[in-house]
C-alpha positions as CSV (number, residue, x, y, z in Angstrom):
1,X,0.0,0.0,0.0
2,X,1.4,3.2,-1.1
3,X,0.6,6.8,0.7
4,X,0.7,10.3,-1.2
5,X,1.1,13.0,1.3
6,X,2.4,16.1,1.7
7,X,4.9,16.6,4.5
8,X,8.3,18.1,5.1
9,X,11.4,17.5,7.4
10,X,12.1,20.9,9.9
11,X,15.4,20.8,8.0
12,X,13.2,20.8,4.5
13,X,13.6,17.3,3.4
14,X,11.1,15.6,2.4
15,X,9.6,13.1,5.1
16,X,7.2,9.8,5.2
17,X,3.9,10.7,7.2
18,X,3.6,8.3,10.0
19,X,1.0,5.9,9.8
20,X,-0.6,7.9,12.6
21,X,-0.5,11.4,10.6
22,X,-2.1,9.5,7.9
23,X,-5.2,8.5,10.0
24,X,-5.2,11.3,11.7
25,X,-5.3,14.0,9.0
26,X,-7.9,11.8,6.9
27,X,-10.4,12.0,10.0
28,X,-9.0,16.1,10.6
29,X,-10.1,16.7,6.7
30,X,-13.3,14.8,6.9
31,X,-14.1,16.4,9.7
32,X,-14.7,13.5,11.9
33,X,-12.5,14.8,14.9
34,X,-15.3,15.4,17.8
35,X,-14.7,18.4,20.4
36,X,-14.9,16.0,22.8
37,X,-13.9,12.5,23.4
38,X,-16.3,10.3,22.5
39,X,-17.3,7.2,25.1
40,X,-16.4,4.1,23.6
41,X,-15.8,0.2,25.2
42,X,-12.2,0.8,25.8
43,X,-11.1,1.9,28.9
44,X,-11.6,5.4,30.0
45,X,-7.8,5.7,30.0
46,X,-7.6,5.4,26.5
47,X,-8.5,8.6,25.2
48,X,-7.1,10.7,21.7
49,X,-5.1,13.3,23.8
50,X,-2.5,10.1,25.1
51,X,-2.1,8.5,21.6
52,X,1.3,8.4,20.9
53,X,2.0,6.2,18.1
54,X,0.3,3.5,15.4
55,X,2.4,1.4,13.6
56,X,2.4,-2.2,12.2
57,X,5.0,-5.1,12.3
58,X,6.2,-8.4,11.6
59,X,4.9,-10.9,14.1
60,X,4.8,-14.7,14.0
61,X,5.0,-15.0,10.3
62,X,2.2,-12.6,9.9
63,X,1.5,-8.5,10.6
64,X,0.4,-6.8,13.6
65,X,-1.0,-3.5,14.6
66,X,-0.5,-1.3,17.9
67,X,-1.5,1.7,19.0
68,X,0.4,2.9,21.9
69,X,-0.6,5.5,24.3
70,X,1.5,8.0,27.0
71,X,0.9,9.1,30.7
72,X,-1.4,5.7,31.4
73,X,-2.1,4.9,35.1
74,X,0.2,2.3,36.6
75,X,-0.9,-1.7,36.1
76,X,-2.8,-0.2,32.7
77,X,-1.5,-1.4,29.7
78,X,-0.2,0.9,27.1
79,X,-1.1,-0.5,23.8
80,X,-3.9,-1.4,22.4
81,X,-4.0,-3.6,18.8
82,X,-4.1,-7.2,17.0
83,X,-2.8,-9.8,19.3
84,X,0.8,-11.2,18.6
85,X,-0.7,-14.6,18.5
86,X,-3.3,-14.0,15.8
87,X,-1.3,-11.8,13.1
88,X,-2.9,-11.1,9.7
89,X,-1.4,-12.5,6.1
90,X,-0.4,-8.9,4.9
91,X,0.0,-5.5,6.2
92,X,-3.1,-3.9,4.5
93,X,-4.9,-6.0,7.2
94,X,-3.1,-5.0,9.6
95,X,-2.9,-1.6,9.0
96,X,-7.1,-1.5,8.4
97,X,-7.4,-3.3,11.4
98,X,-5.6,-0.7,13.9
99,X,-6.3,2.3,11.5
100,X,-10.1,1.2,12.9
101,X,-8.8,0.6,16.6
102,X,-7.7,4.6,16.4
103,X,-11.0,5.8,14.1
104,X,-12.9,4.2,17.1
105,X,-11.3,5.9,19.9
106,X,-10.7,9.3,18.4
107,X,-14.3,9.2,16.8
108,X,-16.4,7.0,19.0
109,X,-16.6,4.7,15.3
110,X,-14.9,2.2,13.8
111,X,-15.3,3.8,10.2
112,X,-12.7,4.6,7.9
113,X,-12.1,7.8,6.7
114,X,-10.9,6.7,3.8
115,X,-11.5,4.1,0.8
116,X,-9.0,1.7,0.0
117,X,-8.8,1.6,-4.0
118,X,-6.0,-1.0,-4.8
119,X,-3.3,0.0,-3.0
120,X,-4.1,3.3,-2.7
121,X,-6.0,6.1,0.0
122,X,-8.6,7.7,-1.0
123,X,-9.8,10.6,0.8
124,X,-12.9,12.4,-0.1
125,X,-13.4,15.5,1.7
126,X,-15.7,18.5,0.7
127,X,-15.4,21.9,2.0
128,X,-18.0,23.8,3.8
């Protein structure tokens, strides 16, 4: 899966968008970012203002997704995503997967705010 962003380095090279600014600026130009945080099944604790990262990896032949999270009480965990056990054939999956982990605690819904046309993005946004 490819990703066409645009995004500059401080120093003014050109940089990769995290998988996190991807998600994140499709649900910001959609205009599915709520004032406040929506409730959802997670625990209270996991709330937009701690995410700190989304990323996917290699795991037990497979892919896996985690979304990690800052400033967490002690004994909470600080991830949330697809279990290392159960990985998924490809990252696509993977990615969709915890790309709808974050959708659902930033916006209180699993949707994506985004279609995935081959292995491509696409983000329809209209303006007001």
């Amino acid at each position: 899966m490819s990703f066409m962003s645009q995004s500059s380095a401080p120093d003014g090279a050109d940089a990769q968008p995290t998988l996190l600014d991807i998600v994140m600026q499709a649900l910001e130009v959609t205009g599915r970012i709520p004032a406040k945080q929506p409730r959802t099944d997670f625990p209270r604790w996991f709330t937009t203002d701690r995410i700190e990262d989304f990323y996917i990896e290699p795991r037990n032949g497979g892919w896996v997704s985690t979304i990690t999270f800052r400033d967490m009480p002690p004994g909470m965990p600080n991830c949330l995503g697809s279990p290392d056990e159960m990985p998924y054939r490809d990252r696509r999956d993977a990615f969709l997967h915890g790309a709808g982990i974050l959708c659902e605690i930033v916006t209180g819904s699993r949707d994506l705010p985004f279609t995935v046309v081959g292995d491509q993005l696409v983000v329809v946004a209209r303006r007001a």
